[in-house]
C-alpha positions as CSV (number, residue, x, y, z in Angstrom):
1,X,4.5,41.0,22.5
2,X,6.0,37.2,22.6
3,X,5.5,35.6,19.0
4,X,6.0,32.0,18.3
5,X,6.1,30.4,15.5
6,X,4.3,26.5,16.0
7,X,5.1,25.9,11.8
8,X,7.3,23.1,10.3
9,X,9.1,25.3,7.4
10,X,7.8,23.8,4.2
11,X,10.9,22.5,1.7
12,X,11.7,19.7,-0.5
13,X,13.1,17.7,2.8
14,X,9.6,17.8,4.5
15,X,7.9,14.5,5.1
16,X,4.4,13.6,3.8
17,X,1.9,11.5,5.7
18,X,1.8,8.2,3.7
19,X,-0.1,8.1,0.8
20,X,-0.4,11.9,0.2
21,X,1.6,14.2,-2.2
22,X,5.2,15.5,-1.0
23,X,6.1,19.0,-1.9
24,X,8.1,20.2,-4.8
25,X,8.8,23.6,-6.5
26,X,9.3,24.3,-10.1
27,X,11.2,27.9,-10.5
28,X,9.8,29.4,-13.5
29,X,11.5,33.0,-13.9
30,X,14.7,33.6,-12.4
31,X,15.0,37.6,-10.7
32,X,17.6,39.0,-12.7
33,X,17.9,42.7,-10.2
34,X,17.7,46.4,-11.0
35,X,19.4,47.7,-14.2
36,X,19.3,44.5,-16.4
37,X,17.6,43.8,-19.7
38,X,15.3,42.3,-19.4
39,X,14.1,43.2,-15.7
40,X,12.5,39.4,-14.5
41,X,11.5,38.5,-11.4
42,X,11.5,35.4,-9.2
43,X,8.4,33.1,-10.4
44,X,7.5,29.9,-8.8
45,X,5.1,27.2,-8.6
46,X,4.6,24.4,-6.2
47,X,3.0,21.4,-5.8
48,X,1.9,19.9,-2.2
49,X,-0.5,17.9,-0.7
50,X,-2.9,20.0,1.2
51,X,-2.2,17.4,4.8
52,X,1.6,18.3,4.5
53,X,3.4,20.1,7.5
54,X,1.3,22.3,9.5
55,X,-2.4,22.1,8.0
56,X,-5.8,22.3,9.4
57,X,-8.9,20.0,8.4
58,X,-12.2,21.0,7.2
59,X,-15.2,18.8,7.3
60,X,-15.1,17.8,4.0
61,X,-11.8,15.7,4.9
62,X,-14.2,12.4,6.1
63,X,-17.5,14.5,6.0
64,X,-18.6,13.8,2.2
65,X,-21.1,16.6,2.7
66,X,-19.3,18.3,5.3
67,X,-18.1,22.2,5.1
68,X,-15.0,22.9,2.8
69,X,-12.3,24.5,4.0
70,X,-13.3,27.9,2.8
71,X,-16.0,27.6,4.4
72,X,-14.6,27.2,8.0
73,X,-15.3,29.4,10.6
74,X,-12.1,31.7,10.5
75,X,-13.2,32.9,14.3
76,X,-11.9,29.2,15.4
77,X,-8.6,29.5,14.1
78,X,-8.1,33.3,16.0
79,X,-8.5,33.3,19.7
80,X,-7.7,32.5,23.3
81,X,-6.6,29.3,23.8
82,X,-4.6,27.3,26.3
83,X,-1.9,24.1,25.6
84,X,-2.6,20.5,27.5
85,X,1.0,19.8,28.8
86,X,0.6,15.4,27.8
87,X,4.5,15.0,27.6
88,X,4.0,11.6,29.3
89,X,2.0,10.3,26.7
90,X,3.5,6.9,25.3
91,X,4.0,6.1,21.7
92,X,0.8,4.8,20.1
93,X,-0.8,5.8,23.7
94,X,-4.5,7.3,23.6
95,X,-5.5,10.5,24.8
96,X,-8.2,9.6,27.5
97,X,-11.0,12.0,29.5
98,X,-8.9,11.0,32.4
99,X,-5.7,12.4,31.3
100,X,-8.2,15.9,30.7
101,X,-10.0,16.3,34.3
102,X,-7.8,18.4,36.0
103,X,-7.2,20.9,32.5
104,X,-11.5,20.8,32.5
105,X,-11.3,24.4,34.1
106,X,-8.8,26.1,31.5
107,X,-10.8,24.3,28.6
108,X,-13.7,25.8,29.2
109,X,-12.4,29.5,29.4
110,X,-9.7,28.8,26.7
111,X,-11.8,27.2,23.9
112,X,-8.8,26.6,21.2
113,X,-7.0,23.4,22.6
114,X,-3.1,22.2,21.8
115,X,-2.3,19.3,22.9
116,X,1.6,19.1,24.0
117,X,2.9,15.3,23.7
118,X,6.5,16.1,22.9
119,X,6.2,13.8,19.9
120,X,7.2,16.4,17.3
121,X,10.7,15.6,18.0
122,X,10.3,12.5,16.0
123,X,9.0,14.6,13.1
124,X,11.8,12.8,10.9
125,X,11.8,9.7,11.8
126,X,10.4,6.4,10.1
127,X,8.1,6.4,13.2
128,X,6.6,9.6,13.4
129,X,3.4,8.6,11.3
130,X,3.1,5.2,13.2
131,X,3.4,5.5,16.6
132,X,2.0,8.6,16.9
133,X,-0.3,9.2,20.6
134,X,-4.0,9.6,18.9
135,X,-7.2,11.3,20.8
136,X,-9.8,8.5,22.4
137,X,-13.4,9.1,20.3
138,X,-14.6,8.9,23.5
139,X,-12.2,12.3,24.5
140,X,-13.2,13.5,21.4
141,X,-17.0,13.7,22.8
142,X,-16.2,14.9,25.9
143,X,-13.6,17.8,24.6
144,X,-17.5,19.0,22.6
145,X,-19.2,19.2,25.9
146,X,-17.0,21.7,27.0
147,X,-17.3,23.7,24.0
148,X,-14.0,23.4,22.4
149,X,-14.2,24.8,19.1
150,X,-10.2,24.0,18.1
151,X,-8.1,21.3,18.6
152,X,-4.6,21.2,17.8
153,X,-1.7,18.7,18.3
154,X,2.4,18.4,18.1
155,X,1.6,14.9,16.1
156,X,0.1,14.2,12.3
157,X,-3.4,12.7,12.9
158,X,-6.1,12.8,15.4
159,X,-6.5,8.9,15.5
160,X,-5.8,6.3,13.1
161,X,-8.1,4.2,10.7
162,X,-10.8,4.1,11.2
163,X,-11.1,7.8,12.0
164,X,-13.7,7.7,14.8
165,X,-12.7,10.5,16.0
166,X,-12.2,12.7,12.9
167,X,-15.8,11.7,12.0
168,X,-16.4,12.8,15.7
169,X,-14.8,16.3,16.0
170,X,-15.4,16.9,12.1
171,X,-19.0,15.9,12.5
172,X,-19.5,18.8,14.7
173,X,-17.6,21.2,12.9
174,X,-14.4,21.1,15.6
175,X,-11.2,22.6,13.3
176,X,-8.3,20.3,13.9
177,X,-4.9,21.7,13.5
178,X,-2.2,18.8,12.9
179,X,1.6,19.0,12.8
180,X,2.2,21.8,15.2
181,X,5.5,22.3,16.6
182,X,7.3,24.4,19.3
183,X,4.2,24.0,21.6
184,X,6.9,23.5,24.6
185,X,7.7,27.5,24.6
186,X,4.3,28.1,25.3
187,X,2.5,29.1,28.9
188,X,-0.7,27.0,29.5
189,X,-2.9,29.7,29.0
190,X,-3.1,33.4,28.9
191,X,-2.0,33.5,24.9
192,X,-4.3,33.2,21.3
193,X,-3.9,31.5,18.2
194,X,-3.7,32.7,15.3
195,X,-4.2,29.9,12.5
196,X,-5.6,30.5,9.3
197,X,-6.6,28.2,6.2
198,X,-6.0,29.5,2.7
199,X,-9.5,30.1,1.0
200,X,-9.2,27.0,-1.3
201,X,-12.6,26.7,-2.7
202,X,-14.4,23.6,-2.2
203,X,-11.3,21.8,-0.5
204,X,-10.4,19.0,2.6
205,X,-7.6,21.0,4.1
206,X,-5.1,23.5,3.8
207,X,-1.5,24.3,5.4
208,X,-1.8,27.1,8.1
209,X,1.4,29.6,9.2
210,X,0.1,28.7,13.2
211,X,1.5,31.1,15.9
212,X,0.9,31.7,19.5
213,X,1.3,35.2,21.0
214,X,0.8,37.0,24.1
């Protein structure tokens, strides 16, 4: 079986989309191994926005009565899907139905959608959260008629202000998977997903561990 990881590795060096809360850990206990007195173990605690690194969002995000993240479908986070290769997408360029046509085919028998731009290799630049590509509204509609039930992407948001499109995909209960990385060692189709929130009761988001494997 091919595994691959489509994570960012969550440390202290990890940006945060502006505005939300960067990570930091606070080590509690310190492990002190087998024959000492007293036996501890390695205790920590961590604090992190719940849109940093590799996350999905639940309804709730823009939806004030929309469904929590524990209360997302896990079935659309675990399944076939396929990747749209987009790697000539332009900085700041939207993602429009014609750039979609000739993938309509694979969509429709691969319901759980990543979108391959290229742009996480600016994940650490000043630019990354800027000039990011963003999906049409428009696409957005079109992506629901052929039944996608996932959408993912190698860049931090789905549009910018003011959110059409979240309030489109969210509205209809689409789970969108932001920050994915390593989408390039992937084949177009023929793999699943398997990308699962934390049950965080009554929550926008969460960070997912996202793989692809076939």
């Amino acid at each position: 079986m091919n595994i691959v990881d489509l994570s960012y590795c969550v440390d202290e060096t990890i940006p945060a989309y502006p505005g939300d809360t960067p990570y930091a850990v606070n080590v509690a206990m310190i492990a002190t191994g087998p024959g000492k007195d007293p036996i501890l173990p390695n205790l920590s605690q961590i604090r992190l926005g719940l849109h940093v690194g590799t996350h999905g969002d639940a309804p709730f995000h823009f939806w004030p009565s929309g469904n929590t993240i524990d209360k997302v479908d896990l079935h659309r986070g675990l399944g076939a899907a396929c990747k749209i290769i987009l790697d000539h997408i332009k900085p700041g360029q939207a993602i429009l139905v014609e750039h979609l046509k000739e993938f309509e085919a694979m969509i429709t028998q691969n319901p759980r959608i990543l979108f391959w731009t290229g742009w996480d290799k600016n994940f650490r630049n000043p630019n990354y959260f800027t000039h990011h590509p963003y999906i049409h509204s428009d696409t957005a509609k079109y992506l629901l008629t052929l039944g996608v039930i996932t959408v993912g992407m190698d860049f931090p948001s789905v549009d910018y202000p003011p959110h059409d499109t979240h309030f489109v995909l969210l509205g209809a209960n689409i789970f969108i998977l932001e920050n994915l990385t390593g989408l390039e060692q992937l084949p177009t189709d023929g793999f699943s997903l398997a990308a699962l929130p934390l049950k965080l009761r009554g929550r926008d988001g969460s960070p997912v561990r996202a793989v692809a494997f076939w």
